[in-house]
Every structure is written in structure tokens, then in C-alpha cells.
Residue, then its C-alpha position, 0 to 999 in steps of 0.5 A: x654629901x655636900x661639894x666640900x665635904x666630897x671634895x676631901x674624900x677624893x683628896x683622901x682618896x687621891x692620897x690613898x691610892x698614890x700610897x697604894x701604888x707606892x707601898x704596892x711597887x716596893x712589894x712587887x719590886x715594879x715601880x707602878x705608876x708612880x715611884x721616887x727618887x733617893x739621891x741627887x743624880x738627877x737634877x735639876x729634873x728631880x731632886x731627892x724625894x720627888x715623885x715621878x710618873x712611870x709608864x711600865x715597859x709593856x705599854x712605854x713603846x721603843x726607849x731611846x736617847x732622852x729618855x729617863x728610865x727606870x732601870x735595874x742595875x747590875x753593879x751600880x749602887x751594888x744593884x738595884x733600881x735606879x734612875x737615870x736618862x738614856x743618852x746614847x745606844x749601841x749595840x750593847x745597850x743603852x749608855x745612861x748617866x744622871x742629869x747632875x752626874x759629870x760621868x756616864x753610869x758605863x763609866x762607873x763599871x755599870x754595864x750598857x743597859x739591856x732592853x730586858x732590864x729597863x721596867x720603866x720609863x718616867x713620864x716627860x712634858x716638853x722635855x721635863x719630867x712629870x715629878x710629884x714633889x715631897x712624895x718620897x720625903x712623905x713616905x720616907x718619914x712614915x717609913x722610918x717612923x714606923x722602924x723607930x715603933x717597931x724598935x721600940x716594940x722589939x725593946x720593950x718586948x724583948x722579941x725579935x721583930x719579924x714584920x720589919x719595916x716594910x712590913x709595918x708599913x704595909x699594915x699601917x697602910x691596910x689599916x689606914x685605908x680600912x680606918x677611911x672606908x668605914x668613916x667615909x661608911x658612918x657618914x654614908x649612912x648617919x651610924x656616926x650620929x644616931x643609934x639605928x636598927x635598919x638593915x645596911x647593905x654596906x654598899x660604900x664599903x664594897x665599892x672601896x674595898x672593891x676600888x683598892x682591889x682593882x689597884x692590887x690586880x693592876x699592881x699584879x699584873x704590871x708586876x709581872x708584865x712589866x718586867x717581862x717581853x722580848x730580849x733582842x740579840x743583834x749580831x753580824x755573821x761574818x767570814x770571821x769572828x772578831x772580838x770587841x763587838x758581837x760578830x759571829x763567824x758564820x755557822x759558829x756558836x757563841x753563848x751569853x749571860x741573860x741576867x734576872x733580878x727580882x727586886x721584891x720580896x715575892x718570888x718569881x717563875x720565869x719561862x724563857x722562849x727562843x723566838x726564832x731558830x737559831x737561838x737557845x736558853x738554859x734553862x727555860x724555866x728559872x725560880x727567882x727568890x724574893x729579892x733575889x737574882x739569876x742567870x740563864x744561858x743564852x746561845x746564838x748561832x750564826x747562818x751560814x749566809x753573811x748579814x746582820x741579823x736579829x734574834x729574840x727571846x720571849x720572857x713570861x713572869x709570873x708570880x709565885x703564889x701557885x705551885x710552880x707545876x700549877x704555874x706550868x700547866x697554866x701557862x703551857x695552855x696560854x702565856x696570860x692564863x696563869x696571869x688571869x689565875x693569879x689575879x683572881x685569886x689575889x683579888x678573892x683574898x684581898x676583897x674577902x679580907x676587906x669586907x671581914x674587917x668592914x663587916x667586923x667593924x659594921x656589927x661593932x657600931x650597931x651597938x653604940x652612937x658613938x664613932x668607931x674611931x673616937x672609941x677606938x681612941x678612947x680605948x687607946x687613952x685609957x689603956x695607954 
């Protein structure tokens, strides 16, 4: 393969996984690695559509003022992801606001922003974020072009679609990245301009559908460690207790609202666990549906010895793919084994399915000199 020629495979490659990560982040409700913005609340630092760099939380360390975070909202924009910088800590949280907004996002109702519900932190250089412009302009556009086909189909049809949008999308991008691996497959090994009988290993193709599994088990596992990790209470156990700020008369209770969102389409099992005595959960296990969101209880208990102190609990997401006593076993016996089952098993599916479709493809070029893709498009013209 020639420099140029090798040189726009990676390109396309490049593209392809920017748009793995992408598709993959709206499915797990986590952006990974890359995401994108919607509105103009951030300039001059991002202007609608740009793309940016996230670090999940996991790996990003302490948030602090000047950060921009990936966050999920309660109330603002009626919940959701958004993205906005840290300008202040208290207490409570962190107080965010837009680069371009003239108000803090705690002044429009948002509650200070928890440790818990940050999922990311976008990646800055000298003080400017990191952006990929046009990427979310690009996906947008191939999103609603594919809500206009789905639209016409349902029309023309007269049935209900059922994939949605979303749904298109990820097939066009399945199928796109399948249309690459085998035309990058015919180059590799001459199919695209002579008829041969010899036996292939197909090695290319594994090696793609291999490379685009391992970006499905990262995706999975940012997914669910990345929402998850330790929430941190702060209180001061005092001779009294006082309201406005978290000060517990010492040995006396206090409960709290631990919230938890889901913001994709594939449902959760959340295991929460006190960290040290003194604090308590209900319940310790929580399904969260797909795009969806619940609450636990959360109840602190001041020592009797006058201080500041801090308590903390561990949160454990897993996806829910297992039945759920699976899950449970799994993770009683280590906290990251059902994380090592449920990779595996999206990895066996995913590479099963690739090579399938690869290898279907493979049979169908022996018989003939001509490409896949231009008989494919002959087909397409004379049916159409």
C-alpha cells in the first residue's frame, strides 16, 4: 500500500472512530472521549457544534474552579448533560455557569453541582478548551438526515417506525464501518481486480472488527465507571443543629436525597456502599431504566465529639445486560467482576457479529471480479 493510499485509510479510520465514540456515548449516556455542544452557552470557548475532548471522571482527579465540566443537570434544560465551567466551590457543590451566560446556572434553579453528578471534564490547553470543530454540526446533519428516511419509510410504508432515529444512526454507522473493513479487505488482498480461488485468512478483517471491539469495551467500561465512585458528605457536628448549611447537632440524624440519572437507552443496576460508619443508604441496590432516574436515601449521623468531618459513599454501575442476581453475585465477589463479565460478553457478540457479516460478504466476492460495493450499487439502481 502505497504512503497515500495508507494515509487515507487512517483518515477514515481516524473519522470512523471519532464517530464510534460519538454514536457509542449517546447509547451509554457517557460522553467518551469526545462529545459536542448544542448551544451557544459557552463562547467564545465553544461555539455550537464544536467537539471537545472529555476525560471521564474516573481518571480526570479533583474538579475545581476553571474547570469545564460535563455534568448532569437536574433541573436546568429540564435535565440532561450539559456543559459549563466551575467557577466557585462551597459546601453544597459546585456553582457552574456558561462562558457567554451573564447568570450562574444556581441562579436558574440548578442546584450547586455534586461531585457524583459530574461525568466528565473537558480537556483544556493553556486555559482554552481542546475543540474539534464542525463535529457536532457533522453528526447533527447525518442525524436528522436519517429522521427524514426514517419518516419517509414510515410514510411510504404506512408502519410505525420502531428504530428511531438513534436507532438509524447506529445501523448507518455499523454498516459503514462493515462497508470500510471490506473495501480496505479487497484492496489487501487484490479480490477488487482479479477472480482468485486461493484460500484467505481474512486477517484484515479481524484486525478491524477486532480494533472496533476494543472501542465498544472502552466505551462500556467508561460508561460504567465513569459515572460511578465515591460521593463525599461534609458536615459539622455542633452543640446545635443550624439551618442554611450542613450542621448536625452532635449525635443527631439527618437524611439527604442521593440522586441518579441514566442518560441512555440501556438500563443500570447501582450498588451503594457506606464507606465508613456513620452513614447509611436505602436502598443499596437501585435499577435505573434507560433514560431514566432514581433516588436513594441517604442518612448521616453526627459523633457525639464536636468537628468537621467527612463521610462517604461508593457507588458501583453496571450495565444491565445480566439478570440482575447474576449481576449480584458477580459483584459481591469483587466490585469490577461484573464489569470483566459484561465486557466480555459484548465483546464475543460484537466480534461474532462483525466477522458474520465479513465473512458473508467474503463468500459473495469469490464468485465474481467486480467489487462489492459497485454490485451493491448496481443493484440499488436497477431496483430503485
Amino acid at each position: 500500500m502505497n504512503p497515500r493510499s495508507l494515509a487515507g485509510h487512517l483518515g477514515t479510520l481516524l473519522v470512523a472512530v471519532l464517530v464510534a465514540v460519538v454514536v457509542l456515548g449517546a447509547i451509554f449516556g457517557q460522553p467518551l472521549l469526545v462529545s459536542f455542544v448544542t448551544s451557544g452557552s459557552m463562547e467564545p470557548s465553544l461555539t455550537p457544534g464544536d467537539g471537545f475532548v472529555v476525560v471521564p471522571k474516573a481518571v480526570a482527579g479533583p474538579v475545581g474552579p476553571g474547570d469545564v465540566i460535563v455534568y448532569d443537570a437536574e433541573r436546568l434544560h429540564n435535565g440532561g448533560l450539559v456543559t459549563h465551567r466551575v467557577v466557585d466551590e462551597t459546601e453544597r457543590g459546585f456553582i457552574t455557569k456558561g462562558d457567554a451566560n451573564a447568570f450562574i446556572d444556581q441562579g436558574d434553579g440548578e442546584p450547586p453541582v455534586k461531585s457524583a453528578q459530574v461525568v466528565g471534564v473537558a480537556v483544556q490547553y493553556r486555559g482554552s478548551v481542546v475543540a474539534i470543530p464542525h463535529l457536532g454540526t457533522a453528526f447533527g446533519a447525518v442525524n436528522d438526515a436519517l429522521g427524514s428516511v426514517q419518516s419517509t419509510i414510515a410514510r411510504t410504508t404506512g408502519t410505525r417506525a420502531v428504530l428511531g432515529t438513534s436507532g438509524l444512526a447506529y445501523l448507518f454507522f455499523a454498516g459503514s464501518v462493515l462497508w470500510y473493513g471490506l473495501g480496505l479487505w479487497q484492496e489487501r488482498t487484490g479480490r477488487a481486480r482479479r477472480r482468485s480461488t486461493s484460500r484467505d485468512t481474512g486477517q484484515s478483517v479481524h484486525l478491524i472488527v477486532g480494533t472496533l471491539v476494543i472501542v465498544v469495551v472502552v466505551a462500556a467500561t467508561v460508561g460504567m465507571a465513569g459515572p460511578a465512585g465515591k460521593t463525599q458528605y461534609d458536615f459539622v457536628s455542633a452543640h446545635y443543629d443550624s439551618d442554611g448549611t450542613r450542621v448536625l447537632e452532635s449525635g443527631t440524624s439527618e437524611t439527604t436525597v442521593h440522586p441518579m440519572g441514566n442518560g441512555g437507552p440501556v438500563p443500570m443496576v447501582v450498588f451503594l456502599e457506606p464507606a465508613n460508619p456513620g452513614i447509611d443508604v436505602s436502598p443499596e441496590e437501585v435499577y435505573i431504566g434507560g433514560r431514566s432516574g432514581a433516588n436513594a436515601t441517604v442518612t448521616l449521623t453526627a459523633p457525639p465529639d464536636i468537628g468537621y468531618y467527612s463521610y462517604y459513599m461508593v457507588e458501583h454501575r453496571y450495565f444491565a445486560i445480566l439478570p440482575q442476581p447474576v449481576i449480584r453475585g458477580l459483584h459481591e465477589y469483587h466490585p469490577w467482576a461484573p464489569v470483566v463479565v459484561i465486557d466480555g460478553l459484548l465483546a464475543i457478540v460484537f466480534y461474532a457479529l462483525g466477522v458474520g457479516v465479513a465473512e458473508t460478504g467474503r463468500v459473495r466476492l469469490r464468485s465474481r471480479d467486480v467489487p462489492y460495493q459497485l454490485r451493491l450499487r448496481r443493484w440499488l439502481r436497477r431496483r430503485y
